[in-house]
C-alpha positions in Angstrom: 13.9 -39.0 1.3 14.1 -35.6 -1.0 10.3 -36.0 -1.7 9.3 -36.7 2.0 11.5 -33.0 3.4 9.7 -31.4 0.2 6.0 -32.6 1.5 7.0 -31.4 5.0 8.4 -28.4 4.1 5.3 -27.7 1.7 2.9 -28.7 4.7 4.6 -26.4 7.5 4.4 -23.2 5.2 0.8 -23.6 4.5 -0.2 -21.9 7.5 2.1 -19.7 6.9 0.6 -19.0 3.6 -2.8 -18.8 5.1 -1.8 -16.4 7.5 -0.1 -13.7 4.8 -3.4 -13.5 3.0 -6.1 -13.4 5.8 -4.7 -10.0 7.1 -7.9 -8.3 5.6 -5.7 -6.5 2.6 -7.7 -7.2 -0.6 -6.0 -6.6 -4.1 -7.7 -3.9 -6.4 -5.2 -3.4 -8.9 -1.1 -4.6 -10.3 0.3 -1.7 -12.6 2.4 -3.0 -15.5 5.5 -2.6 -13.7 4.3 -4.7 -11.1 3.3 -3.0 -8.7 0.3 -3.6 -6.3 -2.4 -1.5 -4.1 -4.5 -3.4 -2.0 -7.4 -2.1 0.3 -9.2 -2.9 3.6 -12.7 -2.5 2.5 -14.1 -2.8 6.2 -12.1 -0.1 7.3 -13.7 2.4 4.8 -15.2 5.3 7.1 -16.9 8.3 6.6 -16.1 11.6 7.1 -19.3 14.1 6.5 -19.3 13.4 2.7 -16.4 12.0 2.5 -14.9 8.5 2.6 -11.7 7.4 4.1 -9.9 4.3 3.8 -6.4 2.9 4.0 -4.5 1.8 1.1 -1.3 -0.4 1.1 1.2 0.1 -1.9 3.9 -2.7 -2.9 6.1 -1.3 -5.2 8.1 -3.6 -7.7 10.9 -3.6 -9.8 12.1 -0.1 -11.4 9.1 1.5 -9.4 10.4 0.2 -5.9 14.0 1.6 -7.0 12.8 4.6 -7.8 11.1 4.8 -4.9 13.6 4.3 -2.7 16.1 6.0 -4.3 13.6 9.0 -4.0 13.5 8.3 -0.1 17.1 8.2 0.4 17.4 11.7 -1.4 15.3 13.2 0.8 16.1 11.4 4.2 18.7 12.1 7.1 21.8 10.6 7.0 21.2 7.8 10.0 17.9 7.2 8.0 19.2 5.9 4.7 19.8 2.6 5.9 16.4 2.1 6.6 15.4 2.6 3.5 17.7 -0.1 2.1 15.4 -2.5 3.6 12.1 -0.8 2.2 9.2 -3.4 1.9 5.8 -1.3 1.1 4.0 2.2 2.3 0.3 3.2 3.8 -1.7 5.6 2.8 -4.3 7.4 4.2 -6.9 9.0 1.6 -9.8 11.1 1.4 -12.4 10.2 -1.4 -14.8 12.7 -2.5 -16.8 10.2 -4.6 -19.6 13.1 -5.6 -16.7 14.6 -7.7 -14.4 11.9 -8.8 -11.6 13.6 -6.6 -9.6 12.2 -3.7 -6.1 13.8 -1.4 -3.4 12.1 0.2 -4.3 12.9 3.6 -1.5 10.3 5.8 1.9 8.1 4.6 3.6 5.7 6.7 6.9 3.9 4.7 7.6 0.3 6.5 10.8 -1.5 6.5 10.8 -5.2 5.7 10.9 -5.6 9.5 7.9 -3.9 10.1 9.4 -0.8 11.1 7.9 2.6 10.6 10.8 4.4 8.0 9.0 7.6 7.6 5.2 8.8 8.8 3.8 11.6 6.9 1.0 13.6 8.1 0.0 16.2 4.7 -0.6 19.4 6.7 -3.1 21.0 3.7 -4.1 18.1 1.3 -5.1 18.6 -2.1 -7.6 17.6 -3.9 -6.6 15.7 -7.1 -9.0 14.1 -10.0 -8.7 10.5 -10.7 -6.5 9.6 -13.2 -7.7 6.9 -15.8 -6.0 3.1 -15.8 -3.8 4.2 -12.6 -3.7 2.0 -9.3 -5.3 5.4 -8.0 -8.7 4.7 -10.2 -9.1 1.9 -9.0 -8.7 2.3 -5.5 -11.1 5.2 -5.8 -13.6 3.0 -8.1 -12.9 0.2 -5.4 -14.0 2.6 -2.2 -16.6 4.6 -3.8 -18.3 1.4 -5.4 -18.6 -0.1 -1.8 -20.4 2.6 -0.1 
């Protein structure tokens, strides 16, 4: 009887399963700590000579505590339980792939409900190099490879 709820149980999640990865998110890189960026390479677009594309960040472990503990720092008082229920951020970034440089141009921080915490719009981005063996690298080697 055990084995036979197991099999159904296993057999109702599948689609489940199926569903979670099929969003279009594709994995570029997992940082030592854990943590994971993932990509939507047909939502690259171009911007004159630059490239644009949305990044997802899943922060794990010490990084996700950190993170969070950053965000209630900085947040209003009726916002810090939001970010008790953090789950993962967006980011909107600029690639200058001539030049090995990209800027943070959007950030959007979603609660495990699918909630928008915070929404960032940077005002006057900066331009900042690559930086070797960083999720960042290989986001920007991901996008600028693919176009």
């Amino acid at each position: 009887m055990k084995r036979l709820i197991l099999i159904i149980a296993l057999i109702i999640s599948i689609p489940t399963i199926c569903f979670c990865q099929n969003d279009g998110w594709i994995k570029v890189s997992k940082s030592p700590n854990g943590s994971e960026a993932f990509i939507k390479k047909s939502e690259i677009t171009r911007s004159g000579d630059y490239l644009r594309a949305w990044t997802k960040l899943i922060h794990k472990g010490k990084d996700k505590a950190d993170y969070i503990a950053k965000g209630i720092k900085y947040a209003n008082r009726e916002d810090i339980p939001k970010w008790m229920n953090y789950d993962h951020e967006l980011q909107l970034i600029e690639y200058d792939c001539n030049n090995d440089q990209s800027r943070l141009l959007q950030w959007i921080d979603y609660s495990k409900d699918g909630s928008i915490i915070e929404n960032i719009k940077i005002k006057t981005p900066e331009w900042q190099t690559k930086i070797p063996e960083t999720n960042g690298e290989y986001l920007f080697n991901e996008v600028c490879g693919t176009h």
